[in-house]
Structures are given as structure tokens and as C-alpha cells.
BALUMVO-983524 format. One line per field, with one value per residue: residue in three letters; y, z, x of N, C-alpha, C, O, CB in turn. Coordinates in steps of 0.02 Angstrom, whole numbers, plus 50000, padded with zeros to 5 digits. Glycine has a CB too. Layout:
BEGIN
rest [ALA	...]
nY [Y	...]
nZ [Z	...]
nX [X	...]
caY [Y	...]
caZ [Z	...]
caX [X	...]
cY [Y	...]
cZ [Z	...]
cX [X	...]
oY [Y	...]
oZ [Z	...]
oX [X	...]
cbY [Y	...]
cbZ [Z	...]
cbX [X	...]
This chain:
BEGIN
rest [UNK	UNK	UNK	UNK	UNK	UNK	UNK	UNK	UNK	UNK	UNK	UNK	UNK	UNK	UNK	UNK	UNK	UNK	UNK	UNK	UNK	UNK	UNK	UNK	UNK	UNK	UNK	UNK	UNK	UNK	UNK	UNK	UNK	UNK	UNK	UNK	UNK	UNK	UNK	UNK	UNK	UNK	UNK	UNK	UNK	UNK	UNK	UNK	UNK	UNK	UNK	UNK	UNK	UNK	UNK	UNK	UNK	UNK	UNK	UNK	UNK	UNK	UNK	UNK	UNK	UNK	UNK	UNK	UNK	UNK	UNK	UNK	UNK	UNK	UNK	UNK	UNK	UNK	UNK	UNK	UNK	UNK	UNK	UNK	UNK	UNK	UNK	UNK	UNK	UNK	UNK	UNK	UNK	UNK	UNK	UNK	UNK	UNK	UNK	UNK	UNK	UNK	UNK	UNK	UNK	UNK	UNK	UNK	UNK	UNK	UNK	UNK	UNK	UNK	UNK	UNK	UNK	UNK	UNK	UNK	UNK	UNK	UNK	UNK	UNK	UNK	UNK	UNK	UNK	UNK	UNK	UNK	UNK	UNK	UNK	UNK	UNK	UNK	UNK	UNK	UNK	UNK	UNK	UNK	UNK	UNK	UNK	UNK	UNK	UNK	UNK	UNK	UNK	UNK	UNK	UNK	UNK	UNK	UNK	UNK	UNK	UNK	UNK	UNK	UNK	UNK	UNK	UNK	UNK	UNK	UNK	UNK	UNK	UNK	UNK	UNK	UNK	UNK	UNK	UNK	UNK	UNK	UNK	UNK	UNK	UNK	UNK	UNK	UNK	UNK	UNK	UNK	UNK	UNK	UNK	UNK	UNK	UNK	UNK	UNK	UNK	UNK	UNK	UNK	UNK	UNK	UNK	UNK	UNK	UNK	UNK	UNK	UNK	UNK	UNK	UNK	UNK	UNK	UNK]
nY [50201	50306	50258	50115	50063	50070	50001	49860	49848	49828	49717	49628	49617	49578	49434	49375	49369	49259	49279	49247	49349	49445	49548	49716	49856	49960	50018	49967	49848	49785	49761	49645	49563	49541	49495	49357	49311	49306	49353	49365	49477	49669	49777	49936	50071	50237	50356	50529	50522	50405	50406	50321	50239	50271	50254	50092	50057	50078	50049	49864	49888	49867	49760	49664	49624	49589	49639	49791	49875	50027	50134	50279	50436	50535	50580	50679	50738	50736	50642	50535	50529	50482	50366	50291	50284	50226	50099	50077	49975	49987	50121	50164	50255	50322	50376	50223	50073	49929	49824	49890	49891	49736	49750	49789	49738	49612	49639	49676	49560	49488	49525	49510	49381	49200	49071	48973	49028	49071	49208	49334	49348	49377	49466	49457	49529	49576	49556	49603	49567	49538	49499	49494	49473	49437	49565	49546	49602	49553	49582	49557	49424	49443	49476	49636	49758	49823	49996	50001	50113	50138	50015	50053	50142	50093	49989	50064	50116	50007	49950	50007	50037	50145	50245	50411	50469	50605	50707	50738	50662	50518	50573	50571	50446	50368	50458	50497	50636	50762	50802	50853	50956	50905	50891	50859	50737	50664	50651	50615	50489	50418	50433	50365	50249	50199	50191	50068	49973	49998	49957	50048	50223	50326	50332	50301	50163	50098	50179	50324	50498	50628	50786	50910	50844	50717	50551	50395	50196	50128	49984]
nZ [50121	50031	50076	50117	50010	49926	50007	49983	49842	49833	49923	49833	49721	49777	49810	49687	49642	49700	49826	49987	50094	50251	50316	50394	50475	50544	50630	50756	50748	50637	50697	50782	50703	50632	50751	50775	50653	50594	50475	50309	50270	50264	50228	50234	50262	50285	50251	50282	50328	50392	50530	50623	50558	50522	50671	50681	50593	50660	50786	50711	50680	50793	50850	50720	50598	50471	50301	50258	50166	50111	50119	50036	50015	49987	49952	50025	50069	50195	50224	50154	50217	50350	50354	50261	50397	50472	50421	50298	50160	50037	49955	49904	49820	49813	49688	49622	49542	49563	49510	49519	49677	49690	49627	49706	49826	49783	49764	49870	49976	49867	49915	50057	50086	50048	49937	50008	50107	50203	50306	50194	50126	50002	49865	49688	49543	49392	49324	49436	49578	49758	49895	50057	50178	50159	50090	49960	49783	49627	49460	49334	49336	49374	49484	49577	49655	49797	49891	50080	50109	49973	49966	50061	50018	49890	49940	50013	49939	49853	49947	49921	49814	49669	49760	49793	49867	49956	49963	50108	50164	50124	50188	50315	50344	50296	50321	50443	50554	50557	50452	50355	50253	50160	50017	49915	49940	49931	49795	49729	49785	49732	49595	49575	49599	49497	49405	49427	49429	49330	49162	49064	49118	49085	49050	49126	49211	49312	49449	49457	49443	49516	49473	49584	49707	49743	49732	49645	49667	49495	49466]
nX [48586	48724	48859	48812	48778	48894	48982	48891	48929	49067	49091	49007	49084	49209	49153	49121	49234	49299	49333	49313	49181	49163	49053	49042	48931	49006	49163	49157	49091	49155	49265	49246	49215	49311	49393	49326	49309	49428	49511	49612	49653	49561	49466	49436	49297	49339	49287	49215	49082	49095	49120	49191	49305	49444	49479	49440	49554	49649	49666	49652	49783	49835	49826	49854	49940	49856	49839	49791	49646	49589	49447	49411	49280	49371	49534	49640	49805	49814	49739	49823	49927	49884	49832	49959	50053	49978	50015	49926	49889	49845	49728	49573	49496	49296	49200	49221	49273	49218	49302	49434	49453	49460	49589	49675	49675	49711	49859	49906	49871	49954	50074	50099	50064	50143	50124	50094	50005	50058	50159	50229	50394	50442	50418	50365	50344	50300	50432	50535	50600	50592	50671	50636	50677	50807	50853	50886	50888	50796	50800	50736	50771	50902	51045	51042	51103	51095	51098	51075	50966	50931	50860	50781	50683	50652	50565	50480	50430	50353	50265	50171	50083	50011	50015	50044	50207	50243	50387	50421	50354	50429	50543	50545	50516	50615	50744	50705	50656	50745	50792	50712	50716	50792	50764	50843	50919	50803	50778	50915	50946	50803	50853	50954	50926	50832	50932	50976	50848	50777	50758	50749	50803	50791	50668	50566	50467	50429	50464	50394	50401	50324	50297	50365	50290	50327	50347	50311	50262	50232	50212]
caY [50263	50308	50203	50065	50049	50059	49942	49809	49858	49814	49651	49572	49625	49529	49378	49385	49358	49204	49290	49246	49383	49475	49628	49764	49923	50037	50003	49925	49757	49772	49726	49594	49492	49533	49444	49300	49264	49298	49342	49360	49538	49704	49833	49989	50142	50287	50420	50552	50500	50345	50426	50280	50202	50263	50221	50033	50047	50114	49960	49817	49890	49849	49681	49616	49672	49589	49699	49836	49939	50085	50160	50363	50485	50591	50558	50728	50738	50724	50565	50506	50526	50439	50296	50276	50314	50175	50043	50042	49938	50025	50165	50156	50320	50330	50299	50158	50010	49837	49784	49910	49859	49681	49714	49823	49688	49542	49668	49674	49486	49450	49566	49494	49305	49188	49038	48929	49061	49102	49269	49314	49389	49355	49507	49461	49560	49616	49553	49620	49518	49561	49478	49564	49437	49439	49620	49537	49614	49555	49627	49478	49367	49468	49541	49715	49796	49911	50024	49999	50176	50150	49969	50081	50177	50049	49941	50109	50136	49938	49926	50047	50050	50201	50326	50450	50493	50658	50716	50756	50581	50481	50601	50566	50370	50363	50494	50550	50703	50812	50806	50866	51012	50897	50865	50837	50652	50594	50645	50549	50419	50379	50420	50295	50177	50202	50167	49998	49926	50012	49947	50116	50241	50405	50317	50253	50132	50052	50240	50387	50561	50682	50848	50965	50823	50658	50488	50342	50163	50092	49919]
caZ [50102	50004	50104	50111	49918	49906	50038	49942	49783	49854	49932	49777	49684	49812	49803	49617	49614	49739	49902	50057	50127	50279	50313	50448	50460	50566	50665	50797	50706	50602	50739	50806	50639	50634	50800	50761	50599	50582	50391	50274	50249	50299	50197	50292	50254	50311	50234	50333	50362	50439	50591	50658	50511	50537	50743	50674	50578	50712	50811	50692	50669	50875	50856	50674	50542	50414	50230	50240	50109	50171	50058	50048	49965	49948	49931	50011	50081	50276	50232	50139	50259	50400	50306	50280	50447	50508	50375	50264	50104	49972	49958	49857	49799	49787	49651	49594	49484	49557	49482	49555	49757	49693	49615	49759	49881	49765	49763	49936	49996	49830	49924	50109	50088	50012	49922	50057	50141	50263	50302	50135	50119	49942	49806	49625	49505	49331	49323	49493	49629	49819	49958	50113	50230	50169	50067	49874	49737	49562	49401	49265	49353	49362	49560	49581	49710	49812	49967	50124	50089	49911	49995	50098	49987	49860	50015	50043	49884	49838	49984	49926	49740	49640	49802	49781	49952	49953	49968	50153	50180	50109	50212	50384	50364	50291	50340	50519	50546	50561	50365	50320	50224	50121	49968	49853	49953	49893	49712	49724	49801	49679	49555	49591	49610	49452	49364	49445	49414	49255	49090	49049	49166	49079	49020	49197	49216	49391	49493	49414	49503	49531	49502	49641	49738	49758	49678	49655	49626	49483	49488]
caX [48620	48759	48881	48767	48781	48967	48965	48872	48944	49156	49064	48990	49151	49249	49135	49112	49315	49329	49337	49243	49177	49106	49036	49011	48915	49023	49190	49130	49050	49204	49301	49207	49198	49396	49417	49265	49340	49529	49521	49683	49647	49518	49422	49398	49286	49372	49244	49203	49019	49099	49190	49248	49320	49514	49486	49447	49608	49709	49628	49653	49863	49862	49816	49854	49963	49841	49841	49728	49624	49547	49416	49358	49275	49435	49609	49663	49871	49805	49709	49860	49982	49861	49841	50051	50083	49964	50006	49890	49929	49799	49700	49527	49421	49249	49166	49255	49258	49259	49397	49493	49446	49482	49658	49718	49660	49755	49916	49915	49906	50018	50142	50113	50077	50162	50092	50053	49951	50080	50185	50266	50450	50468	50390	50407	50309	50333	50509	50549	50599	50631	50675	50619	50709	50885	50855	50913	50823	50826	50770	50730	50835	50975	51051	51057	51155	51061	51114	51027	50957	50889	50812	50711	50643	50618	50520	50421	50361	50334	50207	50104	50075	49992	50016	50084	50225	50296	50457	50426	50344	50488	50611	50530	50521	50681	50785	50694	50616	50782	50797	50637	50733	50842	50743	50888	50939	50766	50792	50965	50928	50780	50898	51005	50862	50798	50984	50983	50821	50737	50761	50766	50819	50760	50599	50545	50400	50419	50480	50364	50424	50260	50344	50337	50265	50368	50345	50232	50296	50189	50184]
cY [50249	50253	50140	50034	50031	49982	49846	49777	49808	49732	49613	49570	49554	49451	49337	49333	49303	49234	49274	49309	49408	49525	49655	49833	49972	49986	49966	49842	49739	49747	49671	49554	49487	49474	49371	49271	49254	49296	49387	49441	49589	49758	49879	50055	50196	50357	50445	50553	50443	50381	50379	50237	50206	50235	50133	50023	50048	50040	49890	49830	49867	49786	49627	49651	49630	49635	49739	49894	49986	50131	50232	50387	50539	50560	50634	50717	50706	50650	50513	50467	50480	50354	50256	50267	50251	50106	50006	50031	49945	50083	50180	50224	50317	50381	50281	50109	49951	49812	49817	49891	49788	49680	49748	49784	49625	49572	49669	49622	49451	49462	49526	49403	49261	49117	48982	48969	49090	49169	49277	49358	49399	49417	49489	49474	49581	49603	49583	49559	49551	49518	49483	49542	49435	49503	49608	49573	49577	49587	49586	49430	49380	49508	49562	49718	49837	49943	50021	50062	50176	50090	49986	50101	50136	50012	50008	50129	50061	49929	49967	50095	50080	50243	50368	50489	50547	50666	50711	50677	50538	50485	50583	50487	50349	50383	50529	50628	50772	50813	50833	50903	50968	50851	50822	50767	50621	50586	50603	50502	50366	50371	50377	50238	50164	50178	50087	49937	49943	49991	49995	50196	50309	50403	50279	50216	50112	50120	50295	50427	50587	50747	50888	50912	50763	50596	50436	50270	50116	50032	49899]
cZ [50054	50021	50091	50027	49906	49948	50005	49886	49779	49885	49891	49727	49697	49785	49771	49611	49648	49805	49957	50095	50168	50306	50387	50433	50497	50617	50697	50780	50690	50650	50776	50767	50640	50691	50800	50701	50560	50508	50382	50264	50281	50269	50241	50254	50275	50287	50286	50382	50401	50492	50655	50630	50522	50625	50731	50645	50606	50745	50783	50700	50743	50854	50797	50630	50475	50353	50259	50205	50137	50099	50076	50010	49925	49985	49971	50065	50163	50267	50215	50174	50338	50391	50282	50352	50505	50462	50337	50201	50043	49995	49894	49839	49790	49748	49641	49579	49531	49594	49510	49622	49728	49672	49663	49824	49840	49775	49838	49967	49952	49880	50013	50122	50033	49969	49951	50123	50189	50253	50233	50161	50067	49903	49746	49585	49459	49313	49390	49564	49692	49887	50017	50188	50239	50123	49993	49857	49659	49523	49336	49278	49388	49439	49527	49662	49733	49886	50001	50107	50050	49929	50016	50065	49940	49917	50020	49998	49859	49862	49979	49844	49718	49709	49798	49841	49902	49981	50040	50191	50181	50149	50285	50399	50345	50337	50412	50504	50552	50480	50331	50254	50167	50062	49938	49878	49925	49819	49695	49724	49752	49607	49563	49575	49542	49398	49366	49418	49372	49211	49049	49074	49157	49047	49074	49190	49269	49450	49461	49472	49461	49530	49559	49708	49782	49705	49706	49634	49571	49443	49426]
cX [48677	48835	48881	48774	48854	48975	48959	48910	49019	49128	49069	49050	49187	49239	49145	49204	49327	49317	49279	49249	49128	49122	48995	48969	48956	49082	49177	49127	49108	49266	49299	49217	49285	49415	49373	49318	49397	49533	49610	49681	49575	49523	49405	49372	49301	49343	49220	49127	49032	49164	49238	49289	49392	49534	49490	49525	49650	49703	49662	49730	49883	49866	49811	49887	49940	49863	49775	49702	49588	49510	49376	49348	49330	49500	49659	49739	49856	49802	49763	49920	49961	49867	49903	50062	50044	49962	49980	49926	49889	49754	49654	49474	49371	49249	49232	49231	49252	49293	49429	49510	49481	49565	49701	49720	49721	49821	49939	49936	49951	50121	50152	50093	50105	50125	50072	50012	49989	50136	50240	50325	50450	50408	50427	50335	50320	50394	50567	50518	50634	50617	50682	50660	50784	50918	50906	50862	50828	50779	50779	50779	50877	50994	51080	51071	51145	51105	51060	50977	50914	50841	50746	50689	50598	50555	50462	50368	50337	50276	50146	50087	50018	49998	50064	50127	50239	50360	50473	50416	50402	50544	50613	50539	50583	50761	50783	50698	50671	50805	50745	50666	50744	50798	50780	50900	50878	50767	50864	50958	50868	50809	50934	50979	50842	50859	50984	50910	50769	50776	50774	50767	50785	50685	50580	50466	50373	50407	50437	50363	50343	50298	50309	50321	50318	50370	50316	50277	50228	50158	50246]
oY [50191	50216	50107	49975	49978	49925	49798	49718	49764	49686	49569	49518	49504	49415	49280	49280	49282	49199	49288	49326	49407	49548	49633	49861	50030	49932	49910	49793	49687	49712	49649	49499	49434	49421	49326	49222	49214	49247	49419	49457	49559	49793	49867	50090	50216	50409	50411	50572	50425	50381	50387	50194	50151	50206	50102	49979	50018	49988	49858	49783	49850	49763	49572	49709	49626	49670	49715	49951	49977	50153	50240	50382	50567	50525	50643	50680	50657	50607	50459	50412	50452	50306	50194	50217	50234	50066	49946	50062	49907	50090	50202	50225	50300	50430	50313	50092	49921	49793	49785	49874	49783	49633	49738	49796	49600	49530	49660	49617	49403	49438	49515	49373	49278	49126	48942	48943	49135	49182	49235	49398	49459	49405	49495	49440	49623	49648	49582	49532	49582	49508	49475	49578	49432	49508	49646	49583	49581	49615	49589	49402	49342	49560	49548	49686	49892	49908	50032	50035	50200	50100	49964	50071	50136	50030	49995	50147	50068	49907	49967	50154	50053	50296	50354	50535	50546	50627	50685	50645	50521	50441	50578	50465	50307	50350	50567	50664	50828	50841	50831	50884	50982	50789	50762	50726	50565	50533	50562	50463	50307	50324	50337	50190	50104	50146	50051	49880	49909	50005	49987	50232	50342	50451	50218	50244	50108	50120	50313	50414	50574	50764	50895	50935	50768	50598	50426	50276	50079	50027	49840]
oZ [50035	49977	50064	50008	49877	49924	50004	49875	49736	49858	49889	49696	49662	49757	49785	49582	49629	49841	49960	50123	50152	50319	50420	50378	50483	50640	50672	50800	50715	50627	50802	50788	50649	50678	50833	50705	50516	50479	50419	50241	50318	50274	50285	50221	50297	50302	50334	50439	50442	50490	50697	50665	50534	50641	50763	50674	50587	50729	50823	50729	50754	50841	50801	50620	50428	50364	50277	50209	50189	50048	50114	49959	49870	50035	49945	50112	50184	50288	50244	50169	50373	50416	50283	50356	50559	50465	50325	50184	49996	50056	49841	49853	49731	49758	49649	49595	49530	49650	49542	49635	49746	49687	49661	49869	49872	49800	49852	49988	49970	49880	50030	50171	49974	49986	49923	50176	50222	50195	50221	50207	50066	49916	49738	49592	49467	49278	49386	49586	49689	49918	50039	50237	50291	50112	49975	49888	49638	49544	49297	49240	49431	49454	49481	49711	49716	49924	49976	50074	50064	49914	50006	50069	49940	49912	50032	50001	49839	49827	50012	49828	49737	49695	49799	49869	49840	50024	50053	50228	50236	50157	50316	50451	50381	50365	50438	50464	50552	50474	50270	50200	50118	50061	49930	49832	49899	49787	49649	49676	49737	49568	49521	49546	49531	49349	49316	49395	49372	49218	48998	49044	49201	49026	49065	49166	49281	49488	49417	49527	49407	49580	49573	49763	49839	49648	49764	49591	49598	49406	49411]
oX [48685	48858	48926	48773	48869	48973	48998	48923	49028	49158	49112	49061	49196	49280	49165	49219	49382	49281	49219	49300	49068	49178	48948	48977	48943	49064	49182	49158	49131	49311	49351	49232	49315	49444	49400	49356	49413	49554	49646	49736	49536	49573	49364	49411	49247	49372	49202	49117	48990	49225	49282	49314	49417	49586	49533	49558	49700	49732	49696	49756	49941	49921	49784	49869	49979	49913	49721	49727	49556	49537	49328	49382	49333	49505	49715	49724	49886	49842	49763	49947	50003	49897	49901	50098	50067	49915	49987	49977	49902	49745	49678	49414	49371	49286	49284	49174	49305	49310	49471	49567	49540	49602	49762	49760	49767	49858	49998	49994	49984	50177	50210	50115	50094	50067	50034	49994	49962	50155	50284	50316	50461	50349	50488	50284	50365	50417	50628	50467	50687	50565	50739	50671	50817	50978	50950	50810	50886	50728	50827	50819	50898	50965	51118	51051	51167	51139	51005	50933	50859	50782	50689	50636	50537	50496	50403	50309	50279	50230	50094	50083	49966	49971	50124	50097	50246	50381	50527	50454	50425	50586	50666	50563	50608	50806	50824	50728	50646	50859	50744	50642	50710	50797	50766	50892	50882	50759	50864	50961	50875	50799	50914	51003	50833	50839	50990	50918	50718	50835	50808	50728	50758	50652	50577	50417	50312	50359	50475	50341	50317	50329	50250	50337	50341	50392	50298	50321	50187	50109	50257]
cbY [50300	50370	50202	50098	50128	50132	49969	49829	49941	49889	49646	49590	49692	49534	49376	49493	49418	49184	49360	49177	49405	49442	49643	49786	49934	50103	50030	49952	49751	49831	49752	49601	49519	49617	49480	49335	49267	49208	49397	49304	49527	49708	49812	50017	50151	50278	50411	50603	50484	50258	50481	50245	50220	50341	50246	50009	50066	50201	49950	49800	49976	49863	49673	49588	49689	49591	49657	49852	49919	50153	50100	50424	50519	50696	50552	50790	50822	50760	50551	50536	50609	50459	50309	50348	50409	50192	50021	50069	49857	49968	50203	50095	50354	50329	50298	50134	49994	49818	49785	49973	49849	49642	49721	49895	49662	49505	49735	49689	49434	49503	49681	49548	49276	49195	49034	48874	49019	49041	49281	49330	49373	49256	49586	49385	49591	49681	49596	49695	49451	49637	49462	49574	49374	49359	49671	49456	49701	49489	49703	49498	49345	49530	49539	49773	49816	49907	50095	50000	50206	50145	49945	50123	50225	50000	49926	50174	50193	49888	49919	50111	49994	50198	50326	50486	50453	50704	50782	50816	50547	50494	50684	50595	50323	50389	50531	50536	50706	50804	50737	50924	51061	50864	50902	50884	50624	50591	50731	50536	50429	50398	50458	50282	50196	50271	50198	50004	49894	50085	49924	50117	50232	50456	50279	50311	50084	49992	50262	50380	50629	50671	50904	51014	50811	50633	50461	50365	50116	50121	49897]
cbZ [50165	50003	50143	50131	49861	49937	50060	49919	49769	49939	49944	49732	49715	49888	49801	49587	49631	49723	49909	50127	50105	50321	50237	50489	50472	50615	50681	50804	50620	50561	50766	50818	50527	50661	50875	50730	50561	50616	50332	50194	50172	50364	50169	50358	50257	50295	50190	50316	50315	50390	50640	50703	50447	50518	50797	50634	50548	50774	50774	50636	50644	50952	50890	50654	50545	50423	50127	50279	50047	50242	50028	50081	49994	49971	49819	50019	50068	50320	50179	50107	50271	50407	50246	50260	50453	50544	50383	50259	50119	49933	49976	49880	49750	49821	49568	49624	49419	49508	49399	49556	49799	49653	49537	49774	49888	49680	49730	49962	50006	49727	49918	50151	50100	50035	49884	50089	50167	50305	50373	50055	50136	49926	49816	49602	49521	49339	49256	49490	49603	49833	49960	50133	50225	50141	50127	49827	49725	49533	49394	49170	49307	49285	49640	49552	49699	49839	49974	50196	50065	49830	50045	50147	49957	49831	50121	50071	49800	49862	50053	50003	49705	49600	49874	49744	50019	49971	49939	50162	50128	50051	50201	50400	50333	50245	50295	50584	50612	50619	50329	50373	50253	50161	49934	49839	50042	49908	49677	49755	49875	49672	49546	49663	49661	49448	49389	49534	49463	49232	49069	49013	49179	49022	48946	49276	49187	49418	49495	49372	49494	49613	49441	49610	49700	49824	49654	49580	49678	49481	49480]
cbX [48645	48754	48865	48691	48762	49028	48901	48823	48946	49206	49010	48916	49198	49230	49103	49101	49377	49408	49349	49252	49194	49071	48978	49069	48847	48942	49203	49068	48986	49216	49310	49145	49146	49438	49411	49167	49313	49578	49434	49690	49648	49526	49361	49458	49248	49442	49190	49225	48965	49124	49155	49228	49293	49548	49409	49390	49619	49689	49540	49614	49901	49811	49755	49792	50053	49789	49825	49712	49581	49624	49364	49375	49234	49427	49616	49606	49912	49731	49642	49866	50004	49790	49816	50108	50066	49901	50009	49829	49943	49743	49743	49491	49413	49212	49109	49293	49326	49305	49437	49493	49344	49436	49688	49693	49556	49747	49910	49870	49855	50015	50129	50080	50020	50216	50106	50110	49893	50114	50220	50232	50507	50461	50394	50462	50291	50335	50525	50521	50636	50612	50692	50511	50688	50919	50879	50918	50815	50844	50808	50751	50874	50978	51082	50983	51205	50947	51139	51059	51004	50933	50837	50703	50678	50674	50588	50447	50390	50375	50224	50116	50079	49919	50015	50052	50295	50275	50480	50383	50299	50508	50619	50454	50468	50677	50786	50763	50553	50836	50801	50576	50790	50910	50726	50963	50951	50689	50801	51001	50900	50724	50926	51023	50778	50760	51053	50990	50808	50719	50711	50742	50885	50813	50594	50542	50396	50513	50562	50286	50531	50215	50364	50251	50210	50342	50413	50142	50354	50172	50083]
């Protein structure tokens, strides 16, 4: 089936690129090979023909805070917010390329291991550097001076590059759920963010606001 194809398709990708990989058909298995073979990371289908695809996710966040990509037919606000809310670290659309499964999978373990395979602290990307252990950041070298505050946010949108949170999202993991109202602290606060570690503050590259919506960090 349709599945079955994608399936294959995100496999040979993988392969293709270096990765060892193995493969389940439905929650279940997928949990089994998780506990059999202790891999660095975990692909999950979360389409709604696979109804146990976010239960495996829920699952694997008990017992491993590997990276995990979670791949569906649609992208719609619910799914988005499930997928945050249980730590996932990409989010892949059918159709898709590839290349895209493979660079949202390398973005992921670039962001959680470090180069001897073990738990990373350390993000440096693009001229951006953060240190998740003693909360430095730099920006081509250079410390920047963040507030605990703008940390978080930065940290919230870092771990989860092209999604797009909303305003409400950002306000609940940040700010707890008695703020919901107070839009304007997240438009500050990325304001702020955006003085400190863009190159050019009114020409953003790293922070891109979604009007109406929220903001994406991208890459």
C-alpha cells in the first residue's frame, strides 16, 4: 500500500546516506526493534492510517529520549502541537523528497549528539553556537547576552527547525498556561532575540515571525 511505499522509499534514502537501518510495519514491531537494537534515533509514521503510530511515540518518550521524526500525511495545528508536546525533534510531510527525511534526521542527532556519539550539549550551526549545559550562546565567535527568558525561547525554537509554534504554543512552555492572553511578551521577547543574534535584525534569517501565527526558527 501506500504506506508500504513511503516506507521503503525514507529506508533506502536513509541507507543510500550511510545509515543503518531497520524497519517496522506498525507500532508494535517498532518497538521491539527499538528495544532489540538501541538505535541513535526513530522514524515514526504518525498518518492516520497508522493508528498506532503517535501511541509508539508516546511509548519510545517513556523509555528513551532518542531524536525522533515523525512522518504524516498532514501537518494540521493538532498534529503539530502533539508532536511538541511529546518531543518530537522533526516533522516530515508526505510526499516528500529523500533528502528531506535525511536532513531532518542529520539536524536532529547534529543537535543531540556530540561527536563521539555521546549526549550532546553543544549546538553550533551556521555561525551559531549554544551551550545547553552552561546556557552561553555565541554568534561567529562572539558572546551574546541572553535572558533566561529569551534562552527559552531560543532552545524552543532551535530544537525544532522549520515548525512553525504559535503564539499560544511558545506562551504555554514558556510562560505557563496562565498567560495564554499575553501575546505581546512573545513578540518582545523574540524581539529582543532577534537584536542579539541576527546580523541583521530587520532582515531576519535565523527567527522568521508567521504573521498572525507565531514563528519558525530557520536554521
Amino acid at each position: 500500500d501506500s504506506d508500504a511505499r513511503w516506507l521503503d522509499r525514507g529506508a533506502s534514502s536513509l541507507r543510500e546516506s550511510g545509515y543503518r537501518v531497520v524497519t517496522a510495519s506498525d507500532g508494535l514491531s517498532g518497538l521491539r526493534q527499538l528495544f532489540q537494537h538501541q538505535p541513535d534515533a526513530a522514524v515514526v509514521d504518525v498518518s492516520p492510517s497508522n493508528t498506532d503510530g503517535w501511541d509508539a511515540v508516546q511509548r519510545i518518550r517513556e523509555v528513551s529520549n532518542i531524536p525522533v521524526i515523525v512522518v504524516s500525511a498532514r501537518a494540521d495545528q493538532m498534529s503539530l502541537k502533539k508532536g511538541l508536546d511529546l518531543g518530537v525533534h522533526g516533522y516530515v510531510v508526505k510526499p516528500f523528497e529523500g533528502s528531506e527525511l535525511v536532513e531532518r534526521l542529520a539536524a536532529a542527532l547534529r543537535r543531540t549528539y556530540d561527536g563521539n556519539g555521546s549526549k550532546g550539549t553543544l549546538y553550533e550551526h551556521d555561525g551559531l553556537s549554544i551551550d545547553w549545559r552552561s546556557h552561553e550562546v555565541r554568534v561567529e565567535g562572539e558572546p551574546v547576552h541572553l535572558t533566561a527568558t529569551e534562552f527559552k525561547l531560543l532552545s524552543l525554537l532551535v530544537a525544532r527547525p522549520g515548525w512553525v509554534l504559535t503564539h499560544e504554543q511558545i506562551l504555554s512552555h514558556i510562560w505557563g498556561s496562565n498567560h495564554m492572553r499575553d501575546k505581546g511578551n512573545v513578540k518582545l521577547c523574540a524581539w529582543n532575540l532577534r537584536q542579539k543574534i541576527e546580523a541583521d535584525p530587520k532582515c531576519p534569517r535565523r527567527i522568521l515571525a508567521k504573521r498572525g501565527i507565531g514563528y519558525v526558527f530557520a536554521g
